[in-house]
C-alpha positions as YAML, in Angstrom:
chain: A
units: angstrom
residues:
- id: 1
  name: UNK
  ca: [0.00, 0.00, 0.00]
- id: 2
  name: UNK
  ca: [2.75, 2.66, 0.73]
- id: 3
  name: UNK
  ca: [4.60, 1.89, -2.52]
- id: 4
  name: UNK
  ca: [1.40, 2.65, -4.28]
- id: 5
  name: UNK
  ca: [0.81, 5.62, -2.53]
- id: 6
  name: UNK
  ca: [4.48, 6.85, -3.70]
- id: 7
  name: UNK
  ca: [3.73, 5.94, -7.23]
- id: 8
  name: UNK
  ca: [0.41, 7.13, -7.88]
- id: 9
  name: UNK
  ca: [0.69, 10.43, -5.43]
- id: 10
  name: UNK
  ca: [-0.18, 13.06, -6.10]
- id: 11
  name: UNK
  ca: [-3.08, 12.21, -8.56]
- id: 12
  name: UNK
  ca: [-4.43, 9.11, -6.15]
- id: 13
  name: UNK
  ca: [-4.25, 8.93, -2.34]
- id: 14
  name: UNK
  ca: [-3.66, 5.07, -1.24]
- id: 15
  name: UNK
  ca: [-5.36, 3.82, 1.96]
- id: 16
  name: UNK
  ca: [-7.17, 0.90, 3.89]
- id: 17
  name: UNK
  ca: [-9.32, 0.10, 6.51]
- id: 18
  name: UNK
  ca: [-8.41, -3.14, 8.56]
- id: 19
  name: UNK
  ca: [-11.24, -4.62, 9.83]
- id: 20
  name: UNK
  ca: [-12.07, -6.65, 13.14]
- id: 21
  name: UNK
  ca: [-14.71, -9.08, 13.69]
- id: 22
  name: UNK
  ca: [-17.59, -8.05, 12.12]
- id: 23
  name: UNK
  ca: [-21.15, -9.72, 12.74]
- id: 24
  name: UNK
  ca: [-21.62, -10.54, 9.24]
- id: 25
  name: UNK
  ca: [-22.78, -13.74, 6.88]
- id: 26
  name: UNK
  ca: [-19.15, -13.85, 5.93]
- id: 27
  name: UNK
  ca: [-18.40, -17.74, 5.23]
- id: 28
  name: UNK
  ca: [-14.99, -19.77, 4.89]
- id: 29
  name: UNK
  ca: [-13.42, -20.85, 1.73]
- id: 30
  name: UNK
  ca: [-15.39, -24.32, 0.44]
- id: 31
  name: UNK
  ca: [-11.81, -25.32, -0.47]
- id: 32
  name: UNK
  ca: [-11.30, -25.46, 3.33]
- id: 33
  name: UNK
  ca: [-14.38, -27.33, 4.20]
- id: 34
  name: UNK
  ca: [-15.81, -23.76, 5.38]
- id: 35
  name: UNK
  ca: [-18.52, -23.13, 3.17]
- id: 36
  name: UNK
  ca: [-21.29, -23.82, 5.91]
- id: 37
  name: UNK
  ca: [-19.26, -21.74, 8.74]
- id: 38
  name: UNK
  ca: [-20.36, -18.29, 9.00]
- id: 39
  name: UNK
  ca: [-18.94, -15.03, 11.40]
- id: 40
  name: UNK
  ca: [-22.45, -14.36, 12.34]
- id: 41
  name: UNK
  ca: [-22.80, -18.21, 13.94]
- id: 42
  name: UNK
  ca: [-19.66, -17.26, 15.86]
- id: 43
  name: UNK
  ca: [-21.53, -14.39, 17.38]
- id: 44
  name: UNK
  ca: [-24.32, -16.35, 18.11]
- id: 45
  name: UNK
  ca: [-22.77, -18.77, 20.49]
- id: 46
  name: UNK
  ca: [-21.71, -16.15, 22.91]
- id: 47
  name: UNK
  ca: [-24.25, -16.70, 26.06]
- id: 48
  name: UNK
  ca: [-25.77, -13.59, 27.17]
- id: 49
  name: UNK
  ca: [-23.67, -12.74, 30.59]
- id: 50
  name: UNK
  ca: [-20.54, -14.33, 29.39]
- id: 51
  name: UNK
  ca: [-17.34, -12.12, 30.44]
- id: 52
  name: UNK
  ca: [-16.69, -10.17, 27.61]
- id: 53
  name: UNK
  ca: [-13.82, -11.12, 25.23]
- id: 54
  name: UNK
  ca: [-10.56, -10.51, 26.27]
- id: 55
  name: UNK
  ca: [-9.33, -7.34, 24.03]
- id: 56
  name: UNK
  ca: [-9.00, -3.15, 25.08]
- id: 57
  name: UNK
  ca: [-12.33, -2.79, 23.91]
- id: 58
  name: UNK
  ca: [-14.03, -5.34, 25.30]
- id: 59
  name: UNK
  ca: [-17.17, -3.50, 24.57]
- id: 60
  name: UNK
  ca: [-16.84, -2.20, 21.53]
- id: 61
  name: UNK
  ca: [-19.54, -2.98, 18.71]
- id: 62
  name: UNK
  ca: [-19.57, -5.97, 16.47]
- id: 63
  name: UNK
  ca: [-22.55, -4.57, 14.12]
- id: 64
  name: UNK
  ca: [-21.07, -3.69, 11.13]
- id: 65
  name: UNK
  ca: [-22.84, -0.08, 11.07]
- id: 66
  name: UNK
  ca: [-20.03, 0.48, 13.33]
- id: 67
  name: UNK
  ca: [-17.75, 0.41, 11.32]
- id: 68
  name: UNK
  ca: [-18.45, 2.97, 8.60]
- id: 69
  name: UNK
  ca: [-16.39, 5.86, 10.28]
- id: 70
  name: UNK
  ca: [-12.89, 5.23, 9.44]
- id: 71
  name: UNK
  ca: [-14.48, 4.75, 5.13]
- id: 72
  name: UNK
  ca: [-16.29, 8.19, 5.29]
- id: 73
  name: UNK
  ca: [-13.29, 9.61, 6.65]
- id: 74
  name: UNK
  ca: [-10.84, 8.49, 3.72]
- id: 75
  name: UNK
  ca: [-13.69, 9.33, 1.06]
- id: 76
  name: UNK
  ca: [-14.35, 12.63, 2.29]
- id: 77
  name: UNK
  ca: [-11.16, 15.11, 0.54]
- id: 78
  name: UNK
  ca: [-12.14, 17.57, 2.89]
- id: 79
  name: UNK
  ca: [-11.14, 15.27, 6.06]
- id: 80
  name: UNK
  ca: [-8.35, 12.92, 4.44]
- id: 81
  name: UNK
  ca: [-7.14, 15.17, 2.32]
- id: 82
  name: UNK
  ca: [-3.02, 14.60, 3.57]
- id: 83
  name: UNK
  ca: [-3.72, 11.07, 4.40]
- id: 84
  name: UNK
  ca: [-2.07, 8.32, 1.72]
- id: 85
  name: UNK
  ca: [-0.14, 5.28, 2.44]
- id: 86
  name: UNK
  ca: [-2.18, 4.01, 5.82]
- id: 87
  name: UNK
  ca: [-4.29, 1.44, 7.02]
- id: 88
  name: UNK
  ca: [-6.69, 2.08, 9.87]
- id: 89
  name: UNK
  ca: [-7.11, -0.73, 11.98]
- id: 90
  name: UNK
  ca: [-10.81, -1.01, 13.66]
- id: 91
  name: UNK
  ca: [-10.40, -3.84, 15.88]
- id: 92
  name: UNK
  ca: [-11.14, -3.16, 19.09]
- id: 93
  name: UNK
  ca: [-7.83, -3.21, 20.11]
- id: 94
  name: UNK
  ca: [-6.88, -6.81, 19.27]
- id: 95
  name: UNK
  ca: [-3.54, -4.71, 17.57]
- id: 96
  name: UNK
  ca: [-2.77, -3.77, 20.71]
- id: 97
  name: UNK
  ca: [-2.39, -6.45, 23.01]
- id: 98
  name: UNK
  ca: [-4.10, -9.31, 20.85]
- id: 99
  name: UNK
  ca: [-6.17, -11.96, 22.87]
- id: 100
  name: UNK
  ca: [-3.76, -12.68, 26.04]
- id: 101
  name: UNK
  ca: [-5.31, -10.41, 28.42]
- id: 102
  name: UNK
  ca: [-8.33, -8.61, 29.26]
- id: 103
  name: UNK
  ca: [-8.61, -4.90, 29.46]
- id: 104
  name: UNK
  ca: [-6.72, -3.25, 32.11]
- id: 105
  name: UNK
  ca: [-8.61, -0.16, 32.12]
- id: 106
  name: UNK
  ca: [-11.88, -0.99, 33.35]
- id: 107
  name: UNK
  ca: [-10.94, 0.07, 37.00]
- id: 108
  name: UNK
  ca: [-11.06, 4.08, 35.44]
...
């Protein structure tokens, strides 16, 4: 991505969003056996009063609504004007510490 933001710059700006979990219909490769395995049946076998998952944002939204922000910000010129050669990652913070601990700021 940041070689293609050198070479097409300054005509095209080059960016991403990197995307969490999302409660989708998203399925696995059939290649894989995976065809019948969705994200959204992942969601669904989380028991209501289960401790939530163990990431920063152990709240954050799943609903892929959600997740909209970071794409109107890189379409809008006005907002993302300076921005080429970056990913933002909406992940709830899995980036950060990935799945070995909970949250340590729930105490603030």
């Amino acid at each position: 991505m940041r070689e293609l933001a050198y070479e097409l710059a300054p005509k095209v700006r080059v960016n991403g969003v990197a995307c969490g979990g999302m409660n989708t219909d998203l399925r696995g490769p059939s290649a894989l056996a995976l065809a019948d395995r969705s994200i959204s049946a992942s969601f669904a076998k989380k028991a209501p009063g289960s401790p939530p998952p163990p990431i920063p944002l152990h709240d954050c939204s799943t609903d892929p609504r959600d997740f909209t922000g970071p794409y109107v910000l890189l379409a809008s010129r006005a907002q993302s004007g300076p921005i080429t050669g970056h990913a933002i990652t909406v992940d709830g913070g899995i980036g950060v510490r990935g799945f070995a601990t909970a949250a340590g700021g729930d105490h603030l």
